[in-house]
C-alpha positions in Angstrom: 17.4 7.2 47.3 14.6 6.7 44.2 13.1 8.8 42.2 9.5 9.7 41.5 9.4 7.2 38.5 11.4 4.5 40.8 7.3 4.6 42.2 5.3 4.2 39.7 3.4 1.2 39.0 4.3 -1.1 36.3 2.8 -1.1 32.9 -0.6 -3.7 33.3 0.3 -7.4 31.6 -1.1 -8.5 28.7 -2.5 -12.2 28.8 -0.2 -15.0 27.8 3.0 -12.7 27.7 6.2 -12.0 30.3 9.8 -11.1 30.0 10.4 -14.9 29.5 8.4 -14.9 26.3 8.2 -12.7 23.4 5.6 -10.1 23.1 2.5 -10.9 21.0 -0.6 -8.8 20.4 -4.1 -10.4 21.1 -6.2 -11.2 18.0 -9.2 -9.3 18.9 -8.6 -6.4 16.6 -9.3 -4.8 13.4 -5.5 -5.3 11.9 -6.0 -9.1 12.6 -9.0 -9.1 11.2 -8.2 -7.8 8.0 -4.9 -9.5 7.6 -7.0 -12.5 7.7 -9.4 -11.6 4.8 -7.1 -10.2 2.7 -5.3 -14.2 3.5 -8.4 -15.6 2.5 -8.9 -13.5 -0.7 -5.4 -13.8 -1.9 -5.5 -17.7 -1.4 -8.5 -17.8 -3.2 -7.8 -16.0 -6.3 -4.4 -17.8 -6.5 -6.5 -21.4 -6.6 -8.5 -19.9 -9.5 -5.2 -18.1 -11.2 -3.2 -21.3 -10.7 -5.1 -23.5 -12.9 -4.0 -21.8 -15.9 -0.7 -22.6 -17.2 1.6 -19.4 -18.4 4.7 -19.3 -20.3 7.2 -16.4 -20.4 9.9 -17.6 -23.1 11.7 -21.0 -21.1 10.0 -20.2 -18.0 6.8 -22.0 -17.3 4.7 -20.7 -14.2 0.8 -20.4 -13.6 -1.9 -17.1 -13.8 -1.6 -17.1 -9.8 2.2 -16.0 -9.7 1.6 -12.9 -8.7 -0.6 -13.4 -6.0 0.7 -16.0 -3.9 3.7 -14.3 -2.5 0.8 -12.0 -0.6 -0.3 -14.9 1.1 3.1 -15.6 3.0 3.6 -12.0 3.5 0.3 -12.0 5.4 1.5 -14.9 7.3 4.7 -13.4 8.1 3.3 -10.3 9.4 0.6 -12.6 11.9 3.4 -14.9 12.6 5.4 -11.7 14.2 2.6 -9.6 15.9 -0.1 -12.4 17.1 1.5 -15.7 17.1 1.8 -19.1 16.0 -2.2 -19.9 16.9 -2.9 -17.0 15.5 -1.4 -17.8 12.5 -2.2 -21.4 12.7 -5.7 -20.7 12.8 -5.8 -17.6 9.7 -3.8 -20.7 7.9 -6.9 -22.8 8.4 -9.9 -20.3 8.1 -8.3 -19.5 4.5 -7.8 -22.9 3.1 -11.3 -23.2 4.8 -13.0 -20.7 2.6 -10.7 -22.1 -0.3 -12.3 -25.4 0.4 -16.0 -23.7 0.2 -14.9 -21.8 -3.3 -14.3 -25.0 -4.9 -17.7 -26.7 -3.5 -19.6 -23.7 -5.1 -17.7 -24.2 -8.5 -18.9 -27.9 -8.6 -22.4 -26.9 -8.0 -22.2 -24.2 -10.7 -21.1 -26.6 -12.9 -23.7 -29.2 -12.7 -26.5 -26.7 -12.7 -28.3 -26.8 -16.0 -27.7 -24.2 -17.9 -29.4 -22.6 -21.5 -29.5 -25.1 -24.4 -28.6 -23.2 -26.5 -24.9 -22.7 -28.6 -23.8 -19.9 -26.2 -25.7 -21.8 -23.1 -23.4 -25.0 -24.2 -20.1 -22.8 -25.3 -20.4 -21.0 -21.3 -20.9 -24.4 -19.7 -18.2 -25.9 -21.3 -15.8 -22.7 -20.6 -16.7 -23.0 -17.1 -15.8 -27.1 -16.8 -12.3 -25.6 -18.4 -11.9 -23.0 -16.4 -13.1 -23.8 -12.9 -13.1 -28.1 -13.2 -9.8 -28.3 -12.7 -9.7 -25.6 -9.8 -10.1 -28.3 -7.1 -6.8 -30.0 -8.0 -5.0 -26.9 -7.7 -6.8 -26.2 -4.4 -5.8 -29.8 -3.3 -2.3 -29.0 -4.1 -2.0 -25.4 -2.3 -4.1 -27.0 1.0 -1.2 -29.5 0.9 1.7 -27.3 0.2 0.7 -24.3 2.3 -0.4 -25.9 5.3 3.0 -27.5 5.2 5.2 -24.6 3.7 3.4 -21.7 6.1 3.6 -23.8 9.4 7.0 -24.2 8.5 6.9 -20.6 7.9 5.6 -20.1 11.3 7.6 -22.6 13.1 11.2 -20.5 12.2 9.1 -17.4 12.9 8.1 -18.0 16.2 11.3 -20.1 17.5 13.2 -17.6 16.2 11.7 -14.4 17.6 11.4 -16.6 21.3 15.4 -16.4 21.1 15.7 -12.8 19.8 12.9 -11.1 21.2 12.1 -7.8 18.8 16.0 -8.2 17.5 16.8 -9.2 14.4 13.5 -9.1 12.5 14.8 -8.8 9.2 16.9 -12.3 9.5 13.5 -13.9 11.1 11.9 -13.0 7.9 14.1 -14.5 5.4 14.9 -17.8 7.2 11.0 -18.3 7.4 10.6 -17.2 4.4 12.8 -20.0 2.2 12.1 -22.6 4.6 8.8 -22.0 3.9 8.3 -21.2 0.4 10.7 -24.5 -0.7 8.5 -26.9 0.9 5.5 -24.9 -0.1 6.9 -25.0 -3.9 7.7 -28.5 -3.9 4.6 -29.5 -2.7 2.5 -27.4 -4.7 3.9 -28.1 -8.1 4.2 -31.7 -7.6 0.3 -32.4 -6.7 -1.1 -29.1 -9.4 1.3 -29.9 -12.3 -1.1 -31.8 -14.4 -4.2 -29.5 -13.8 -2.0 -27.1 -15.2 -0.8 -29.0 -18.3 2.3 -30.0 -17.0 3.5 -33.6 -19.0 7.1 -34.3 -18.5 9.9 -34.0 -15.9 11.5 -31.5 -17.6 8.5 -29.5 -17.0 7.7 -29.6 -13.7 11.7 -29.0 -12.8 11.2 -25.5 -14.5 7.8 -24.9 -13.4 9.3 -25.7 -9.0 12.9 -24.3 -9.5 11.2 -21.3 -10.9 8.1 -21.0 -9.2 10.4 -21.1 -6.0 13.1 -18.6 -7.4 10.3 -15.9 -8.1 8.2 -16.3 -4.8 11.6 -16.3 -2.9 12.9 -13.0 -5.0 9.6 -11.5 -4.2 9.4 -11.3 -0.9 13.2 -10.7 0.1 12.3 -7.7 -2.9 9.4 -6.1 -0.5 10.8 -7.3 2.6 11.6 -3.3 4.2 7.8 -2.8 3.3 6.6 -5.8 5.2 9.1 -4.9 8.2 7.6 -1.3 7.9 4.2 -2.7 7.9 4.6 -5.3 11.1 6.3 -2.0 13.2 3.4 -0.1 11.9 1.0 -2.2 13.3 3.6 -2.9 16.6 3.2 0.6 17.2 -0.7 1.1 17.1 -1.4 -2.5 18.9 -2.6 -1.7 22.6 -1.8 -5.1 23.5 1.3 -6.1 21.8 2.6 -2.7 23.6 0.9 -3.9 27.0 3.0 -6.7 26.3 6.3 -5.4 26.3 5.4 -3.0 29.0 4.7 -6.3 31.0 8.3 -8.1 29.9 10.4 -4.9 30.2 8.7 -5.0 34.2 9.5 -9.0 34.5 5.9 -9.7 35.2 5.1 -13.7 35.2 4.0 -15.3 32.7 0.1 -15.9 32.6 -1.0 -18.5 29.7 -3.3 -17.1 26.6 -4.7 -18.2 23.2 -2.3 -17.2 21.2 1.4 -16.9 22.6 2.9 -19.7 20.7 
């Protein structure tokens, strides 16, 4: 014998999604959307923070510690809800507007400016301050592409064996994967925009720069896992999704799946 809800029909599928695949949300939304500018804005300020050197005591870091962590966090949270495409492409579209930030500096630079002593003291502020920005852009294009498709990589292979399981150890394999190469990378190609003369130096400045961004995100990790089930929950399509994998529904290829 069935029952009344034995008969009813199957939640609709969401494109690019079965039960043989994880669920992923389609990126035509307002959470996507502003996921991805925040990306861009974080990535941003941290090219322009970055190219000043700071010192707490032994530690030596640069002015965009503090922001940079964001950026991964944003990637984490697209990596688990939308996709690797989707992440793939907020990866680009952020180093993409970091790329236009530094070709607006250079023109600001060469513009000419007042003749006088506080038209020549500004201009030469802003060849200190923002000259040296497109090294430090150079070096997070390099590091970040590398570190957050990494990043995305153990996200996405990860979550394909789990499914919505084990979220938490999804985040902080992606997350040191990630941020080492990311580190490496970074510090190696920016350490001399930053000041940054001897070995001894730029050991401190990547083993500590990795230690803080790593201690960082593990720190706010619950709040990140709050804020992708947050956004699980009020996703029509990441919930069509599952509907359509908890009812075994085939597989139908989309934009951004994997």
């Amino acid at each position: 014998m069935t029952s009344a809800a034995d008969d009813r029909p199957a939640p609709p599928a969401a494109p690019g999604r079965s039960a043989d695949h994880p669920a992923y949300a389609d990126t035509g939304s307002t959470h996507y959307a502003m996921l991805l500018a925040l990306m861009c804005v974080v990535v941003i300020l941290s090219g322009i923070g970055a190219a000043k050197g700071v010192v707490f005591g032994p530690i030596i870091t640069d002015g965009g510690f503090f922001l940079f962590p964001a950026a991964y966090i944003c990637g984490d949270v697209i990596s688990e809800i939308y996709g690797g495409r989707a992440a793939r492409r907020a990866i680009l579209a952020s180093f993409g507007a970091n790329v236009l930030s530094v070709l607006c500096y250079a023109i600001i630079i060469v513009l000419p400016g007042f003749d006088d002593a506080y038209g020549v003291q500004k201009q030469a502020a802003l060849e200190v301050a923002l000259g040296p920005v497109w090294q430090v852009v150079l070096a997070g294009i390099l590091g970040f592409l590398a570190g957050q498709n990494l990043n995305t990589l153990v996200m996405v292979a990860m979550k394909r064996r789990t499914r919505e399981k084990r979220l938490i150890g999804r985040l902080v394999s992606s997350t040191g994967a990630g941020e080492f190469v990311d580190t490496l990378v970074f510090c190696t190609v920016a350490a001399t925009a930053i000041g940054i003369t001897t070995v001894e130096q730029w050991a401190n400045y990547t083993f500590f720069g990795f230690v803080y961004k790593v201690a960082v995100q593990y720190a706010v990790m619950p709040i990140t896992a709050a804020v992708i089930g947050w956004i699980k929950k009020r996703e029509p399509t990441y919930q069509a999704a599952l509907g359509a994998a908890a009812a075994g529904e085939p597989e139908v290829s989309g934009p951004d799946a994997r």
